[in-house]
C-alpha positions in Angstrom: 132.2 -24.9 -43.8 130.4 -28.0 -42.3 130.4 -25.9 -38.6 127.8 -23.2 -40.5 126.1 -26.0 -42.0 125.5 -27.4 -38.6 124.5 -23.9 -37.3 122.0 -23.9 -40.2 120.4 -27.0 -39.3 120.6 -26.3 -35.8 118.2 -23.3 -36.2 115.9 -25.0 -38.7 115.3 -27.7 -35.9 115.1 -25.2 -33.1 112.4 -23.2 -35.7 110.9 -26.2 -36.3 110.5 -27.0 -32.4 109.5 -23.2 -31.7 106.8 -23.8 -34.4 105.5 -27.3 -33.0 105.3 -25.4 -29.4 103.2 -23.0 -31.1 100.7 -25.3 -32.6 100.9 -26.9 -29.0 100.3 -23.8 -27.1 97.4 -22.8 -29.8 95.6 -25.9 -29.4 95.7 -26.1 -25.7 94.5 -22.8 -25.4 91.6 -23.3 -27.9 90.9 -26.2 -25.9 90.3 -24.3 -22.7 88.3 -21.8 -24.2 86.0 -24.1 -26.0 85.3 -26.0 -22.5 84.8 -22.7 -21.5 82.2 -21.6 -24.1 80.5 -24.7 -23.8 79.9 -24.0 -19.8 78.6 -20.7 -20.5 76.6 -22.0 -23.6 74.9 -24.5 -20.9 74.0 -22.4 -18.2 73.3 -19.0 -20.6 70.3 -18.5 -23.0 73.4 -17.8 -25.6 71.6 -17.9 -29.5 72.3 -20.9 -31.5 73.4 -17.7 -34.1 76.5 -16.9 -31.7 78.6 -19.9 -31.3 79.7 -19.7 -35.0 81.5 -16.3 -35.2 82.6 -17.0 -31.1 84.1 -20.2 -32.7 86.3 -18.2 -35.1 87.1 -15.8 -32.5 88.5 -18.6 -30.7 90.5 -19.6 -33.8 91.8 -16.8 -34.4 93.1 -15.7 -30.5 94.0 -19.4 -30.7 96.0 -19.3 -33.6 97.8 -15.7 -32.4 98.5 -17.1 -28.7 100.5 -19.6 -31.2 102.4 -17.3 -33.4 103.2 -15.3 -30.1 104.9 -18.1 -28.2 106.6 -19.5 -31.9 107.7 -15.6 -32.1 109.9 -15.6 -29.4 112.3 -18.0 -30.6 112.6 -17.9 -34.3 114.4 -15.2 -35.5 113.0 -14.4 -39.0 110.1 -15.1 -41.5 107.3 -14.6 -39.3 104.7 -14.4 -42.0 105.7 -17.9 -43.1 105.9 -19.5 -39.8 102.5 -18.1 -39.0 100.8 -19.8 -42.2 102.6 -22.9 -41.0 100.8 -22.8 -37.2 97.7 -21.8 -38.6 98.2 -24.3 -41.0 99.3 -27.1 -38.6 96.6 -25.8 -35.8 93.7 -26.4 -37.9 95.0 -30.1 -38.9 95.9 -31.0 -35.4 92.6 -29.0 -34.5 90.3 -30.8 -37.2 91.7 -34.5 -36.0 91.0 -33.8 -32.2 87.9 -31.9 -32.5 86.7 -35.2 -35.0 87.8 -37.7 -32.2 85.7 -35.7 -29.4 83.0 -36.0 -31.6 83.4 -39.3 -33.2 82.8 -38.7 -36.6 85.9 -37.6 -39.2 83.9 -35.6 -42.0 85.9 -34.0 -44.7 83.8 -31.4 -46.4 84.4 -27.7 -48.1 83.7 -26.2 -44.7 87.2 -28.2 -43.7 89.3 -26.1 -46.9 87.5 -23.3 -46.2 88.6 -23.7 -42.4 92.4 -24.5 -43.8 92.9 -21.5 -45.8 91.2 -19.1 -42.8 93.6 -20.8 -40.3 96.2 -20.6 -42.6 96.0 -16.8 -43.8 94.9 -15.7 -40.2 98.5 -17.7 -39.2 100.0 -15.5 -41.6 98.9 -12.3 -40.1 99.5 -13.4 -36.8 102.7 -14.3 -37.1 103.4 -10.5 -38.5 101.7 -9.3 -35.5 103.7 -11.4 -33.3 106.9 -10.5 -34.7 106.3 -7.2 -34.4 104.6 -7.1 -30.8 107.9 -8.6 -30.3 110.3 -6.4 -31.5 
């Protein structure tokens, strides 16, 4: 009995690993593209109208390059370890993106960003799953 108890926690750690590597991978990658953007936004005529919806095009690639690389290690659940990246990315993002900028504000835009990231998590991580399978 206390060997299949160590198998359980044993997965839930390596889930909960697979998951943080994930969030890692999503944020690294939202990263580079946001340097990118901002090197096309300086040498481009690009509309000030743009950069909003290009913004959540990056969160949501972002937040799927996640769930992809979280997918290939945990075994079940998809749907609920995508909400958790999505969740988890647009904390980790929110706290980096407010130190680059020097200023932590905590508005509505930031809930409304939460549940986005975290219901676009949740679809990615069914897409992953089953790009995976």
């Amino acid at each position: 009995m206390a060997e299949s108890a160590k198998l359980v926690l044993n997965n839930k750690n390596s889930n909960i690993l697979s998951m943080l590597k994930g969030v890692f991978w999503a944020i690294s990658f939202s990263l580079i593209c946001i340097l990118i953007f901002a090197f096309i936004i300086k040498f481009t005529n690009i509309s000030e109208n743009a950069i909003s919806p290009i913004n959540q095009v990056i969160k949501v690639l972002s937040i799927l390059v996640g769930c992809y690389v979280a997918s290939k290690k945990i075994k079940s659940n998809g749907w609920l370890w995508g909400l958790f990246i999505g969740a988890l990315y647009t904390i980790f993002a929110f706290l980096i993106f407010s130190i680059l900028d020097g200023e932590f504000r905590i508005t509505l835009n930031l809930l409304n960003d939460f549940v986005f990231g975290s219901l676009i998590g949740l679809i990615s991580g069914i897409i992953a799953f089953a790009i995976r399978k």
